[in-house]
MIKEKE-534501 format. One record per residue (C-alpha): residue number from 0; x, y, z. Coordinates in nm, 3 decimals. Layout:
N
NUM / X / Y / Z
...
end
This chain:
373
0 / 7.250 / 10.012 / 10.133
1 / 7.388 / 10.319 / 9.992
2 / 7.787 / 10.372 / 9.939
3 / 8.043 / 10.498 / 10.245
4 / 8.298 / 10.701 / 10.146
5 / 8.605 / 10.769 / 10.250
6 / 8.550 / 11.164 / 10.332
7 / 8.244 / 11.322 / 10.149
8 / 8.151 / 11.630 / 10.169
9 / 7.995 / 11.753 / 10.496
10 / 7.734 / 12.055 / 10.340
11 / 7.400 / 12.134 / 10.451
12 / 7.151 / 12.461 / 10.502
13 / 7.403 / 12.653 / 10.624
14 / 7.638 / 12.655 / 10.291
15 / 7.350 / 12.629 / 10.122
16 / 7.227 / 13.011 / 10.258
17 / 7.590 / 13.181 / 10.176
18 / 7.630 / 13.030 / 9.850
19 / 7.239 / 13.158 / 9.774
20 / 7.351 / 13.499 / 9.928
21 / 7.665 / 13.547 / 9.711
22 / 7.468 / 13.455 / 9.415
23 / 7.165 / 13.630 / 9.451
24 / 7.378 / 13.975 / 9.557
25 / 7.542 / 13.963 / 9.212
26 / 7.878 / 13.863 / 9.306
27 / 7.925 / 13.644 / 9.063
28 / 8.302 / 13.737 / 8.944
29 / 8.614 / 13.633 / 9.084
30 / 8.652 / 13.885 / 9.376
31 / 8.402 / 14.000 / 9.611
32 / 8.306 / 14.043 / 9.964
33 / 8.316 / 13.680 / 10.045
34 / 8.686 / 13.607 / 9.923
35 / 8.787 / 13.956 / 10.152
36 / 8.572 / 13.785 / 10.425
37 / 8.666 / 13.398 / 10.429
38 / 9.047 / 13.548 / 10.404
39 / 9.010 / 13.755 / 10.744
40 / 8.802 / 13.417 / 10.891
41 / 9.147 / 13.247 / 10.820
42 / 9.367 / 13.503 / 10.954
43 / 9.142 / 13.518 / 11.290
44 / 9.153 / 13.111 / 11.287
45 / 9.582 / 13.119 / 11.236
46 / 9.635 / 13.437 / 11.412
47 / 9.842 / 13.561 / 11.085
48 / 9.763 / 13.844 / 10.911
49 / 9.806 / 13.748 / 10.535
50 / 9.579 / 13.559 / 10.399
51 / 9.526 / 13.474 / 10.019
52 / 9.243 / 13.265 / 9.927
53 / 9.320 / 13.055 / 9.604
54 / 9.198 / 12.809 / 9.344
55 / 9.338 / 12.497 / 9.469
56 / 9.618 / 12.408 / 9.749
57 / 9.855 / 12.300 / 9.490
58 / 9.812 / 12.659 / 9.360
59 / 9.891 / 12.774 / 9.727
60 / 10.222 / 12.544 / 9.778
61 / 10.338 / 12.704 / 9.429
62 / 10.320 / 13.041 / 9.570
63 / 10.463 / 13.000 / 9.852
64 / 10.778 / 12.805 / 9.706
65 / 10.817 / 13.120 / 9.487
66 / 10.756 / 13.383 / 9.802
67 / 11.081 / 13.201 / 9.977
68 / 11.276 / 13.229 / 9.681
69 / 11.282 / 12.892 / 9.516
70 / 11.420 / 12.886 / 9.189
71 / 11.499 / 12.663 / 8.903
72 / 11.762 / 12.446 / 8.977
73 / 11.734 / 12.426 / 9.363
74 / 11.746 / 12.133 / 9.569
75 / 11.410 / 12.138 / 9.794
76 / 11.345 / 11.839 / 10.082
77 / 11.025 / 11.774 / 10.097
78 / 10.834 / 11.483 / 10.276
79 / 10.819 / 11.254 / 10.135
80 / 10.500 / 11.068 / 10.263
81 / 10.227 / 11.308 / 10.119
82 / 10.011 / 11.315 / 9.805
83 / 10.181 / 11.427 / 9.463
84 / 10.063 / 11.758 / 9.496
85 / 10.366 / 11.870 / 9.752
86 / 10.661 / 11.718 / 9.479
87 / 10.445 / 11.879 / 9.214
88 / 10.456 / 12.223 / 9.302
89 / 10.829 / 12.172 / 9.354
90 / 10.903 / 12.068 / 8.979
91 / 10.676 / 12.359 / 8.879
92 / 10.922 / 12.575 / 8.985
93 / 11.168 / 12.399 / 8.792
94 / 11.349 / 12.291 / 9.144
95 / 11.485 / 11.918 / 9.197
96 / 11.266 / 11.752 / 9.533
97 / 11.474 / 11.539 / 9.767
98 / 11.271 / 11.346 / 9.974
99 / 11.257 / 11.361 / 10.346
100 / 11.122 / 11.020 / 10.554
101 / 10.897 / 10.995 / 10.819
102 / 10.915 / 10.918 / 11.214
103 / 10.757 / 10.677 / 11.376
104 / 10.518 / 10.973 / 11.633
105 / 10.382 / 11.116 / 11.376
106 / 10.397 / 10.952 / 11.062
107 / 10.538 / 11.309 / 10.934
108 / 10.878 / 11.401 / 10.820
109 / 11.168 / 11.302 / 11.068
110 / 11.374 / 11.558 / 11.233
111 / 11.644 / 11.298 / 11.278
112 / 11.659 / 11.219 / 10.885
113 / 11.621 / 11.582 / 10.808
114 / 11.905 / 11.698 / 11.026
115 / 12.140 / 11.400 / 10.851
116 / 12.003 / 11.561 / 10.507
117 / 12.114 / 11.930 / 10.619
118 / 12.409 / 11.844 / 10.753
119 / 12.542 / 11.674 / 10.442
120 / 12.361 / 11.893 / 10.204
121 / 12.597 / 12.207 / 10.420
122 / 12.892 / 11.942 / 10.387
123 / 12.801 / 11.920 / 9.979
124 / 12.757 / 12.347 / 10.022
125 / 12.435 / 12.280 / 9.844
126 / 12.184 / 12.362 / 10.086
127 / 11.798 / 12.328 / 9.970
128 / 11.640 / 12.639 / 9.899
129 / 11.313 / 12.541 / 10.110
130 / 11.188 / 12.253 / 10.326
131 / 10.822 / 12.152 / 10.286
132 / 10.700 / 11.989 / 10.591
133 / 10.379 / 11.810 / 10.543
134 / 10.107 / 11.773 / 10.838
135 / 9.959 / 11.419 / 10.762
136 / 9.601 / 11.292 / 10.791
137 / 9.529 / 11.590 / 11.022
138 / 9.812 / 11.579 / 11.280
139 / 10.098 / 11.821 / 11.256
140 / 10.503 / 11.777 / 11.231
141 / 10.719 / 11.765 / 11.510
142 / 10.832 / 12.187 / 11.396
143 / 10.942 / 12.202 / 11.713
144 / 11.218 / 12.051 / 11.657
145 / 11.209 / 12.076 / 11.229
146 / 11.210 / 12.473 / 11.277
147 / 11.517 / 12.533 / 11.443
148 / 11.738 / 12.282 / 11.258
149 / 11.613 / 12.530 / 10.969
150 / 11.731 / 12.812 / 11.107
151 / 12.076 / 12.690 / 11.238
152 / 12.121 / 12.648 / 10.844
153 / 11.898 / 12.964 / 10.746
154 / 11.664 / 12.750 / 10.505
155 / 11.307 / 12.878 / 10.478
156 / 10.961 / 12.634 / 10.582
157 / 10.700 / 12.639 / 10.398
158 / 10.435 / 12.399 / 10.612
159 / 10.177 / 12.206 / 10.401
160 / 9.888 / 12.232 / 10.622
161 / 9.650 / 12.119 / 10.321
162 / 9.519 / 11.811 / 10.536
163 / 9.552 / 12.030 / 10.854
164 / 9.345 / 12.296 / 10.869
165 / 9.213 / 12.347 / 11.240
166 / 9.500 / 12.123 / 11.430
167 / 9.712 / 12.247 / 11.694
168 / 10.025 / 12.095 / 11.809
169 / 10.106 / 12.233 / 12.142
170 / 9.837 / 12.511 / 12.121
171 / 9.979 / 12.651 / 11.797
172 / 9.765 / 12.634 / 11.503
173 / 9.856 / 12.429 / 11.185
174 / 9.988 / 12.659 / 10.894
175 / 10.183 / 12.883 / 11.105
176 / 10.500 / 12.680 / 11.204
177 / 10.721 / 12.757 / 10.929
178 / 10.806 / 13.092 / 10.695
179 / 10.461 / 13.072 / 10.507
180 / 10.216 / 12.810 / 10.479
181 / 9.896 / 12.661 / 10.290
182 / 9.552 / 12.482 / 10.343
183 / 9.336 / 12.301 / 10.115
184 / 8.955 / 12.317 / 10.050
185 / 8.931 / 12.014 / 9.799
186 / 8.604 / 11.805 / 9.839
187 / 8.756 / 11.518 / 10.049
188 / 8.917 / 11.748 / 10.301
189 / 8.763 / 11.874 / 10.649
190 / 8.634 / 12.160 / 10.529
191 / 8.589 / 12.216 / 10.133
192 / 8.527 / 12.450 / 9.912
193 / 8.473 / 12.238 / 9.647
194 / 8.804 / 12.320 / 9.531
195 / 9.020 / 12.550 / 9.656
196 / 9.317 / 12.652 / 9.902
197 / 9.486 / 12.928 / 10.127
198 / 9.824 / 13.041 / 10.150
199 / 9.891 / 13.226 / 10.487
200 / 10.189 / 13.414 / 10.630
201 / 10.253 / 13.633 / 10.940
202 / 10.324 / 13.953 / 10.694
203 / 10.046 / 14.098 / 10.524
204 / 10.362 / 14.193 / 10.277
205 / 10.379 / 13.843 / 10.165
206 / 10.019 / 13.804 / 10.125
207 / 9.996 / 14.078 / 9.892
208 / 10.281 / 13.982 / 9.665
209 / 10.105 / 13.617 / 9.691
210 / 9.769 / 13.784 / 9.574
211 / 9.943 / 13.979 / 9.253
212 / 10.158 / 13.679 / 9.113
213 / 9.742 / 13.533 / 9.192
214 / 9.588 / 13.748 / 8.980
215 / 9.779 / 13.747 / 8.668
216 / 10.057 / 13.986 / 8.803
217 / 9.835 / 14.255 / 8.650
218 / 9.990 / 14.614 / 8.744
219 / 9.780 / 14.903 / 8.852
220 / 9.673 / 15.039 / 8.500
221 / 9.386 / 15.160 / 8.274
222 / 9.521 / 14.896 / 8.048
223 / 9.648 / 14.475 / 8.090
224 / 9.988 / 14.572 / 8.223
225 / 10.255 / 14.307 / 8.339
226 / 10.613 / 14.353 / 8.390
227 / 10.617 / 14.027 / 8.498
228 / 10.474 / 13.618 / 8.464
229 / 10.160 / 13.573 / 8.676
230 / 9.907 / 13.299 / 8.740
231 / 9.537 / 13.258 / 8.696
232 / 9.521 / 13.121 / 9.057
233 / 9.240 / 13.326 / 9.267
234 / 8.957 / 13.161 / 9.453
235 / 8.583 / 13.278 / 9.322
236 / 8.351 / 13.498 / 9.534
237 / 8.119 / 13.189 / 9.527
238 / 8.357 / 12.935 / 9.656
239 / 8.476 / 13.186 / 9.921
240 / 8.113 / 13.173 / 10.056
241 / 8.093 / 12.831 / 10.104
242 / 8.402 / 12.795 / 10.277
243 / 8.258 / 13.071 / 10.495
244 / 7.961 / 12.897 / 10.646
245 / 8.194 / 12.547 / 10.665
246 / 8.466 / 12.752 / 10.888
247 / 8.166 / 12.815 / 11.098
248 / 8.133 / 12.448 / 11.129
249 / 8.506 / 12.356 / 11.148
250 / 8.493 / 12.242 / 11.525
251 / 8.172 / 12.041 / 11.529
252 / 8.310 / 11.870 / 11.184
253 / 8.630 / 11.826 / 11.366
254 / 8.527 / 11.703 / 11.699
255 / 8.293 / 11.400 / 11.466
256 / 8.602 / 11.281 / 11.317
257 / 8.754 / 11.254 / 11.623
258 / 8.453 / 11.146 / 11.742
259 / 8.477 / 10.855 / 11.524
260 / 8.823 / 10.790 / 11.553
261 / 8.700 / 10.663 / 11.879
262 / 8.456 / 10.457 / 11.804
263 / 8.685 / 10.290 / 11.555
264 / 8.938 / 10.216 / 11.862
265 / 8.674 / 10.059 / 12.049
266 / 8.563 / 9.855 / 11.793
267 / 8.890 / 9.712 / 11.729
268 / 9.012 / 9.705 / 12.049
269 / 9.148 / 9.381 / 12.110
270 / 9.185 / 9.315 / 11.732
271 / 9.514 / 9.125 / 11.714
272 / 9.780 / 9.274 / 11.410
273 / 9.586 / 9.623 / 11.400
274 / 9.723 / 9.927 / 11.532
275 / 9.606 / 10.299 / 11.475
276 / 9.777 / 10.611 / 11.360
277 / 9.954 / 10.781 / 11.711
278 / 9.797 / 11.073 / 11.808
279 / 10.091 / 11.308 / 11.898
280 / 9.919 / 11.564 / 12.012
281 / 9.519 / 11.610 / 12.119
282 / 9.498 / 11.930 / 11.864
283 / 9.502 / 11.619 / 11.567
284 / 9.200 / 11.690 / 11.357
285 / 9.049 / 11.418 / 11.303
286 / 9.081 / 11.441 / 10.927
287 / 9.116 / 11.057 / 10.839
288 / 9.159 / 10.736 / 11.067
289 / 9.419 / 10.517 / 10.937
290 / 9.490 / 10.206 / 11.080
291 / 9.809 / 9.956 / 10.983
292 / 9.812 / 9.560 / 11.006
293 / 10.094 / 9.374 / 11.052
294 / 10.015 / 9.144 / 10.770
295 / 9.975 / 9.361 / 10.472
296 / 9.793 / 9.011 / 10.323
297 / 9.526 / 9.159 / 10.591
298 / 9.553 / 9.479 / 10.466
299 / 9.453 / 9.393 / 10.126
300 / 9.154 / 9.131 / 10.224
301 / 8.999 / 9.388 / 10.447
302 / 9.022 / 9.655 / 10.165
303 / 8.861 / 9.413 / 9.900
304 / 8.604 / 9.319 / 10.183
305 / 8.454 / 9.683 / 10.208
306 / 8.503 / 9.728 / 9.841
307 / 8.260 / 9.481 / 9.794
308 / 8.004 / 9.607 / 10.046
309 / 8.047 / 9.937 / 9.822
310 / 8.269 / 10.125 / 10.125
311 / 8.525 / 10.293 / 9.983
312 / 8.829 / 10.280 / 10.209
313 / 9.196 / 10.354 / 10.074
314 / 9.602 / 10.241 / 10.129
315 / 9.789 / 10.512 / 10.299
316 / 10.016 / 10.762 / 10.079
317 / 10.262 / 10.607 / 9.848
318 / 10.559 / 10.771 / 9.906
319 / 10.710 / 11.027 / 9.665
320 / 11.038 / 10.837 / 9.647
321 / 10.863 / 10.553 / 9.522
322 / 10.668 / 10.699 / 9.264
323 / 10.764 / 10.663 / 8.889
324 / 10.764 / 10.989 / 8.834
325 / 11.008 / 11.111 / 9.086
326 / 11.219 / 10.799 / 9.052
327 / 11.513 / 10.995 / 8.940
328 / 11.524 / 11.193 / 9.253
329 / 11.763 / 11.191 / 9.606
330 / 11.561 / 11.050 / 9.895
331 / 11.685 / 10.999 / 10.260
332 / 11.427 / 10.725 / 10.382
333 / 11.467 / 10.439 / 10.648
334 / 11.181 / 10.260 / 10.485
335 / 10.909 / 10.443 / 10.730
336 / 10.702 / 10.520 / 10.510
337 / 10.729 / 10.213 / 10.280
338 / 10.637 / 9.994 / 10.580
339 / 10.322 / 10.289 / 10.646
340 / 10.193 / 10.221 / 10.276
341 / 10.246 / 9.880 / 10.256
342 / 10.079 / 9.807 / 10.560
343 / 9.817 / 10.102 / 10.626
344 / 9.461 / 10.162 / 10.530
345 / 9.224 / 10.472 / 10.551
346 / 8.854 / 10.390 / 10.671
347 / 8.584 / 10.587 / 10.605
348 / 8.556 / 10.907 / 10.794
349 / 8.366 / 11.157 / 10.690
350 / 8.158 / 11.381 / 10.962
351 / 7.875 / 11.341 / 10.781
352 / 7.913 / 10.970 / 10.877
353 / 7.639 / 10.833 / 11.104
354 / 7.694 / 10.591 / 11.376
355 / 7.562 / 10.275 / 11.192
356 / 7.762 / 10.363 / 10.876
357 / 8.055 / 10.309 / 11.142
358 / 7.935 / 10.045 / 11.274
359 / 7.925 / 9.906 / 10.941
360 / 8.236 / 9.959 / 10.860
361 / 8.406 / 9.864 / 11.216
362 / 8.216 / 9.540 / 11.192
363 / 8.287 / 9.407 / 10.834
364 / 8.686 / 9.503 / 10.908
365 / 8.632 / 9.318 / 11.253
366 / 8.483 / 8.982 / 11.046
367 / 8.699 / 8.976 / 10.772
368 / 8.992 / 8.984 / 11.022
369 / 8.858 / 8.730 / 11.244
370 / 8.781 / 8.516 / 10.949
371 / 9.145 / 8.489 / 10.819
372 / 9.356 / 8.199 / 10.957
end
């Protein structure tokens, strides 16, 4: 049998006639009509003007921390249940990250923790410069409340949507709950570009200075002028085209995730010690299913069990604050997330998953817990 992974790449005839388009029109270099297009596809999808396509969504989150005025030496809270990426583009702008844990709805950053952080940080008068609010496995913070404790201390959000793109929480769409925010088009994510990512803001004023620091910070002249640092950070025309024709797919792709999500629940149902992500709101992706067990022992069988069937599945996000590399920095956890990591697994869930690789994988995690005493 061949291998099931996790999230594979969902492509077909569709990318395959933009990419052949771009190519065969010439537009071969970095900018073209595609990148102007798949921008103005995510500003319809957001409802926010600005719109800067980009090579990666770490590229995107870097941006954005410099648009809302991060600097070095700034405290920033950031989730701290999220892949390296989000702490990353914190240190690259020489700022210290102080991690944020999660709640128990949404397995995203807690406005209860958050508003303890603020309120000491105001105590400390060292308020953080930024707060990066991630939107986990697809489903999007509680900004509802997250937002306005930001504002009652005037700190800017900058919402890492990466895993997000196409959720809604309340109606809203992911990406534009905060100051700025950012998607991601890396190959394991609901729609890819191969690589890339999006920063997006409600000012096209943003955007623009988003797209110069982009592009080298090259001023308008005959000559390579720069009165300032830039980055080599633009999406290519190709790319752009690809992520075209998989926006066009975006709620098919999304509604199969979901799709399987559900079969999943019925497979399991009745499964004692195995419990599934909450769904906090019905505008939840799909992205990845994650379930937890209550006897991480389990956890770890069922995990070797699909390994071995050559089914890749993978343990939820290791928290930030318990990574070596950010070992030296502030956290304000309740051991959420610990518990989450310990505990939790992703299964395969890829759209381009068919019904028997599910079944597959539902019944091999269904044996293997059955099996153990």
């Amino acid at each position: 049998m061949s291998r099931v992974y996790l999230s594979a790449p969902d492509v077909g005839p569709l990318e395959r006639e933009y990419l052949l388009r771009a190519f065969d029109g010439g537009w071969i270099a970095p900018v073209g009509p595609d990148l102007d297009a798949f921008e103005a596809a995510i500003s319809e999808l957001t409802g926010w003007p600005g719109a800067v396509a980009l090579a990666s969504g770490t590229a995107a989150l870097h941006l954005a921390l410099l648009q809302v005025g991060v600097r070095p030496g700034d405290d920033v809270f950031v989730s701290t249940f999220t892949f390296a990426a989000t702490a990353n583009a914190v240190v690259y702008c020489g700022a210290n990250p102080v991690f944020i844990d999660s709640d128990e709805t949404t397995w995203n950053m807690s406005p209860n923790l958050l508003a303890d952080a603020l309120a000491d940080a105001a105590r400390r008068g060292k308020l953080p410069s930024a707060i990066v609010v991630v939107d986990l496995y697809g489903q999007c913070a509680a900004c509802e409340e997250i937002v306005p404790l930001c504002r009652q201390y005037e700190v800017p959000v900058v919402e890492d949507a990466a895993e997000a793109l196409g959720a809604t929480r309340d109606g809203q769409p992911a990406g534009t709950f905060g100051d700025v925010g950012l998607f991601s088009f890396n190959g394991n994510k609901i729609t890819t570009t191969s690589g890339g990512g999006m920063f997006v803001s409600p000012t096209r004023t943003a955007a623009d200075r988003v797209r110069y620091l982009a592009t080298q910070a090259r001023q308008r002249a005959v000559h390579y002028e720069h009165t300032e640092v830039g980055y080599n950070y633009r999406l290519s025309n190709l790319l752009a085209a690809i992520g075209r024709a998989q926006l066009q797919r975006l709620p098919e792709m999304s509604a199969r995730r979901v799709e399987i999500n559900r079969r999943y629940r019925e497979a399991f149902a009745g499964l004692d010690g195995v419990s599934f992500m909450p769904i906090a709101d019905p505008g939840w992706n799909g992205w990845l299913t994650c379930v937890v067990f209550d006897d991480p022992s389990v956890r770890d069988q069922v995990h070797k069990t699909l390994d071995a069937d050559d089914i890749e599945s993978r343990p939820l996000w290791k928290p930030m604050h318990l990574q070596p590399a950010f070992a030296d920095c502030r956290a304000v956890v309740d051991g959420t997330s610990q518990r989450l990591f310990e505990h939790g697994l992703c299964l395969p869930s890829g759209s381009g998953l068919s019904d028997a690789d599910v079944r597959r994988v539902a019944d091999l995690v269904v044996a293997t817990v059955r099996s153990l005493p």
